[in-house]
N, C-alpha and C positions, 0 to 999 in steps of 0.2 A: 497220679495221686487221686484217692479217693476224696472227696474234698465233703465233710459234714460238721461244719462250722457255720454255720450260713445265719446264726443269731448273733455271729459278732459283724460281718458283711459277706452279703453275695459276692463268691467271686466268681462265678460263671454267668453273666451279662450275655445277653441278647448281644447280637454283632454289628447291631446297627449302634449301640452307644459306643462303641469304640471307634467307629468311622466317625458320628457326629464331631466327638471332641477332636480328633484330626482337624475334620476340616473349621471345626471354629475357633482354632491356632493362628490358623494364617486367611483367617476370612472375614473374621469376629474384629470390632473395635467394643467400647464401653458403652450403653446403652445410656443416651441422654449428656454423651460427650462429643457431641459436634452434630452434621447434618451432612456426614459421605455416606457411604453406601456401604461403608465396611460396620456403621455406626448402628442404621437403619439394619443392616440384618440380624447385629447384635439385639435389637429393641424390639424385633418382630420375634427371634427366637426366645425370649424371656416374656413377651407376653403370650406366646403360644405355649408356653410350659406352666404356666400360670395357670392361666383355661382350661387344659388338661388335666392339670392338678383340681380346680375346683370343680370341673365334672363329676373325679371321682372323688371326691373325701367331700362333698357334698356342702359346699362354697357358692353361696348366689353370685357375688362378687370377687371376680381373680384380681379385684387390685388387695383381698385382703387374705392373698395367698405370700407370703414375705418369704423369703429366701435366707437360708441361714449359714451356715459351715457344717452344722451337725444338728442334731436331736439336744444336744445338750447345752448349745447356744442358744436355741429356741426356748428351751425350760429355764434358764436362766432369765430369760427375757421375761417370759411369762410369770416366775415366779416374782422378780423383782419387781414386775407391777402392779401384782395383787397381791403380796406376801407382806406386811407392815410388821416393826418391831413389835412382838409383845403379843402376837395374833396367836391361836388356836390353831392348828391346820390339822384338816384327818389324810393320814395317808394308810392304803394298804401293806401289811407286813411285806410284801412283793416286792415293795421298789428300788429303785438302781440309785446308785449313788448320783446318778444323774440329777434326781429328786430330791433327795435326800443332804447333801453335801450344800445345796443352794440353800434349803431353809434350815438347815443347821447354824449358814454364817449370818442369819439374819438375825440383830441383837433380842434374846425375849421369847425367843417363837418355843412354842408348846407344841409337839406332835401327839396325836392322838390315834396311835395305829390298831388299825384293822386286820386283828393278827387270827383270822379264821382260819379252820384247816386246808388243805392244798385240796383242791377242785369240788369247794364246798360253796359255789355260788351263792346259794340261797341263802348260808351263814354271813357271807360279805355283805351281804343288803344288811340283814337284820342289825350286823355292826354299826355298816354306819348310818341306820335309822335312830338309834340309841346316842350316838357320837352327836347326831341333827337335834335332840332331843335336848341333850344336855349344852350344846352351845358349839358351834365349830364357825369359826370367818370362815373356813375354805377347804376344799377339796384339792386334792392333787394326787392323781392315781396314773398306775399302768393300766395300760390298755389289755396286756399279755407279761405274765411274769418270763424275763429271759433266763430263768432257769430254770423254770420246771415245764414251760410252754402252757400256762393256768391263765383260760382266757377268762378277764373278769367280766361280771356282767353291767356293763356299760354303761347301758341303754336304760336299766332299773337304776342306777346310782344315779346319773343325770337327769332322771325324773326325780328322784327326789330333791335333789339339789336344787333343780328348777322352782319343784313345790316353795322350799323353804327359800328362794329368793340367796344362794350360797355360791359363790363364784366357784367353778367349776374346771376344772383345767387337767387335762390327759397327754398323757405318756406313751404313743403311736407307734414306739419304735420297731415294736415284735408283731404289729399288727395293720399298720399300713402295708396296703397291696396283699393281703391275704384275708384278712376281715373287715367289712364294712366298715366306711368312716361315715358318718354324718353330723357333722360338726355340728351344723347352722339348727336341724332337729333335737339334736345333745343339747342347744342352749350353752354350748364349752363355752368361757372365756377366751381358751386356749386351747390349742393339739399343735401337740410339735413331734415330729420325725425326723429322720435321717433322711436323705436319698440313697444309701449306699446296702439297705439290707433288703425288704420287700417292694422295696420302689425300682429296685434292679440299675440305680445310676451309679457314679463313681465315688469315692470319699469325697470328702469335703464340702458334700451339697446336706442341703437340708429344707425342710418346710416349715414354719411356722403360721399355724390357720388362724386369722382374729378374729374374736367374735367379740371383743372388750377393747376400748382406750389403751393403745399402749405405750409405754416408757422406754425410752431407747435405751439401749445399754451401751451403744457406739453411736459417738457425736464426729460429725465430717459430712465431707461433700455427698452431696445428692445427684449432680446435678440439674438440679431447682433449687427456685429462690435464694439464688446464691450473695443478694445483698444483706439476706436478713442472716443475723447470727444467731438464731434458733431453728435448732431442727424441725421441718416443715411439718406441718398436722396431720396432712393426709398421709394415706398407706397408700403404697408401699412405702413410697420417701422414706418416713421415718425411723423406719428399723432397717433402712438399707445403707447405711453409710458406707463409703469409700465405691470401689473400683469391684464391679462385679465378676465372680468364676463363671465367664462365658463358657469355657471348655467343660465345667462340671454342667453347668445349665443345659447347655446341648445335651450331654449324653442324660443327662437326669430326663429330659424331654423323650427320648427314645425309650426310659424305662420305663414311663409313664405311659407312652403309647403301647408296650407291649402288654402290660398290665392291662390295661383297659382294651383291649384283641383278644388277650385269652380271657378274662375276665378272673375277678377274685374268688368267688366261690368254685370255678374250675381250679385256680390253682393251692385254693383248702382245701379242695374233697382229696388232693395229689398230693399235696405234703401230711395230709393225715393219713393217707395209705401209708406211705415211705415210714411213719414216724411207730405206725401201730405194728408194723415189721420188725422194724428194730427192736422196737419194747417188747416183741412176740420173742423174736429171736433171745433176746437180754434176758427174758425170763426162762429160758430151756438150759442155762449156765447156771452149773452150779456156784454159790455162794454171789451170786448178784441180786442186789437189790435194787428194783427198777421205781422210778417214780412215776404212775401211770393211771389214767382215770380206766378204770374195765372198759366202759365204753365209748372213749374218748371224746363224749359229749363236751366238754369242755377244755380238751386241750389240742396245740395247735404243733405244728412240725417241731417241736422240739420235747427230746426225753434225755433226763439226767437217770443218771445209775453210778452205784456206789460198790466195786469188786469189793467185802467182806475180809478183812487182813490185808488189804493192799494198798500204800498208796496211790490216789487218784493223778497227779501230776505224775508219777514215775510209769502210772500204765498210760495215758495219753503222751508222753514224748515215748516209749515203749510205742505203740499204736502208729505214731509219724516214722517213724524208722521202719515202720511195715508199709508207709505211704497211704497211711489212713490219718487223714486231718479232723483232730476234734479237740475240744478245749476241756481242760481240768482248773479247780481250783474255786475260787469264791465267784467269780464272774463279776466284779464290780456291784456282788449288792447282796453284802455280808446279812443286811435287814430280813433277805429271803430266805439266808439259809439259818439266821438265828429262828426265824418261826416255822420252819421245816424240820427243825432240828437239827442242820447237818454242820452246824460253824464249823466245828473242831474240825473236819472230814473236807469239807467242799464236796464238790462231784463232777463226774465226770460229765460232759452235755455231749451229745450227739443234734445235731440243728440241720432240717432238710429246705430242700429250696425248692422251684418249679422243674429245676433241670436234674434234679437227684433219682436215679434210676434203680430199680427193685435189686439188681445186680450188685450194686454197690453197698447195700445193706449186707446182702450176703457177704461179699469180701468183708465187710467190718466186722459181722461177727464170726468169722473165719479167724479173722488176724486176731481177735477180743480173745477166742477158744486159746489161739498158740499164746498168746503172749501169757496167760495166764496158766497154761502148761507148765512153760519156758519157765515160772517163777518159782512154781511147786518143785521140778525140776533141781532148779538150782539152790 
C-alpha cells in the first residue's frame, strides 16, 4: 500500500516506537502508584518524554508538558478554561471541528472568523488586527489548515495577541514535528497536539503545552495528595487524572526522539518536496483542480485537489482498491472548506510524512491517471 494519508495519522513510525510500547506492556506500572521498580521505570519514561517534548515545542518547564489522549482532549481543555459564556473568540476560517464544535457548546460564544483567502498570510494578520481592534476575549487558531496544508502565520498573530494582552491558544496538530513550535516565545495560553501524526507516536497520546492556569476537564486520582478532595494545583497533577497510557508514552517518547535526530526543518524541506510532486503531477491531469501556493512558501505536506465531474469519495475508495491510501470528503472541518469554497464538493487530500518517498507519488498519480480513465471509459 501506498500510504498518503498522513494528516489524519502517521502510519509508518520509526521502529523503535513499536518496540518501546512492547516492552512497557509487561515492564511499565503507573507512575506515582507505588515505589517497585516496575513503577519507577514507568515515572522515569514519562518524565523523559516530557523533557523531550519541551526541548522541542519550546517548554522551559516539562512539568507543564500534560499528556492527553488526543489534540482534541487538549483543545477541549484549553478552551474550557479560557472560553466563558457570552465571550467573543476570533477563529481562523481553517479550523477543525476540534476548535470549532468546543466553542460552539459554550452558552453565548460569538465567533469572529478570519475567513481570508487560502495561502493569503498577510490577509490573516490584517483580519485579525481589525478583529483586536474591535474587541475579541480570545484567539483560538490552527497552526496548519488539515486540508489545504495553509500554514498560518503564527508567530505575527501571537504578537499581536501578546500586544493586546488576548489569551492565545493554537491548534498543533498539522504542525508539531514539521514546523517550529515555540510556545513559551508565542505567549500561547495553550498548544495542544496529537502524538499520533508529526510526533510519529501511536494513537491515543497527545500533548497539551501550558502557558496559562488551567481547569481540569477530568477529576480523579493523581496519585498526589490523595487526602484532599480537590484536584491538586500543580501541573502536571491536574490535568492528569486516572491511570496513565504508559505503552502510548513510550512509543510517543521514541517519536519524539526521532523528530528531534532528524530534525524539523529536515523533515519540512522532505514533505514539501513529496507534496510539490504531487501538486506538479495533479496539475499535468486533465480537469483537476489542485489547491496549491506556486511557490509553496506557505504550505506544508499536504494538497487537496478536486477531479472536475467526479465525485471525490468515489475516486479515493477508487484510488484504495489500486492500494493508494488517501482521504476524501470534508475532513472534519466543513469551516475550511465553506471558505475555500468547496462545502458542496469536499476534496480529495493527499498528506506526506518523513517516510513518503518520490516513488510513491508517482504510483499515485499513475493510479489518479487510470482511475480517471476507468470512469470516462465507463
Amino acid at each position: 500500500m501506498i500510504y498518503l494519508d498522513s494528516a489524519a495519522t502517521t502510519l509508518e513510525k520509526p521502529e523503535a516506537v513499536a518496540r518501546a510500547m512492547g516492552r512497557a506492556v509487561t515492564t511499565m506500572a503507573s507512575p506515582g502508584r507505588g515505589g517497585s521498580e516496575a513503577t519507577r521505570r514507568a515515572e522515569d519514561t514519562a518524565f523523559a518524554c516530557r523533557s523531550e517534548a519541551a526541548e522541542l515545542l519550546g517548554v522551559g518547564d516539562p512539568a507543564r508538558v500534560v499528556f492527553t489522549m488526543n489534540a482534541t482532549h487538549g483543545l477541549n481543555i484549553a478552551i474550557r478554561t479560557v472560553v466563558q459564556p457570552g465571550m467573543t473568540v476570533a477563529v481562523t476560517g481553517y479550523e477543525h471541528n476540534a476548535v470549532t464544535r468546543p466553542l460552539h457548546a459554550i452558552p453565548g460564544v460569538k465567533l469572529a472568523v478570519l475567513d481570508g483567502p487560502l495561502y493569503r498570510p498577510e490577509a490573516m494578520v490584517e483580519e485579525l488586527d481589525e478583529a483586536l481592534d474591535k474587541g475579541v476575549d480570545a484567539v483560538v487558531m490552527t497552526q496548519v489548515s488539515n486540508v489545504f496544508g495553509y500554514a498560518m502565520p503564527v508567530e505575527e498573530m501571537a504578537a499581536r495577541c501578546r500586544k493586546k494582552g488576548v489569551p492565545f491558544i493554537v491548534d498543533a496538530s498539522q504542525g508539531a514535528g514539521v514546523l517550529p513550535i515555540r510556545a513559551d516565545a508565542w505567549g500561547a495560553a495553550f498548544v495542544a497536539m496529537p502524538g499520533h501524526k508529526g510526533l510519529y507516536g501511536p494513537q491515543g497520546t497527545g500533548l497539551l503545552l501550558c502557558g496559562a492556569e488551567a481547569r481540569p476537564l477530568l477529576y480523579g486520582g493523581t496519585g498526589s495528595r490523595s487526602r484532599d478532595q480537590r484536584m491538586p494545583e500543580e501541573l502536571p497533577d491536574r490535568l492528569e487524572a486516572g491511570t496513565h497510557n504508559m505503552p502510548g508514552i513510550a512509543g510517543l517518547l521514541e517519536g519524539i526522539r526521532f523528530v528531534r535526530r532528524t530534525g524539523t526543518d529536515k523533515i519540512a524541506a522532505h514533505e514539501k518536496r513529496m507534496a510539490r510532486q504531487a501538486a506538479e503531477a495533479l496539475g499535468q491531469i486533465d480537469g483537476v483542480r489542485v489547491f496549491r501556493r506556486d511557490d509553496f512558501s506557505c504550505q506544508t505536506g499536504v494538497v487537496s485537489f478536486i477531479p472536475e465531474g467526479y465525485d471525490c469519495q468515489e475516486v479515493a475508495d477508487a484510488l484504495g482498491r489500486r492500494g493508494i491510501a488517501v482521504r476524501a470528503g470534508l475532513h472534519c472541518a466543513p469551516l475550511a472548506h465553506r471558505t475555500a469554497g468547496t462545502l458542496d464538493t469536499g476534496t480529495v487530500r493527499v498528506s506526506v510524512s518523513a517516510f513518503t518517498k518520490p516513488e510513491h507519488i508517482v504510483r499515485f498519480a499513475d493510479a489518479l491517471q487510470g482511475v480517471l480513465c476507468e470512469k470516462v471509459t465507463n
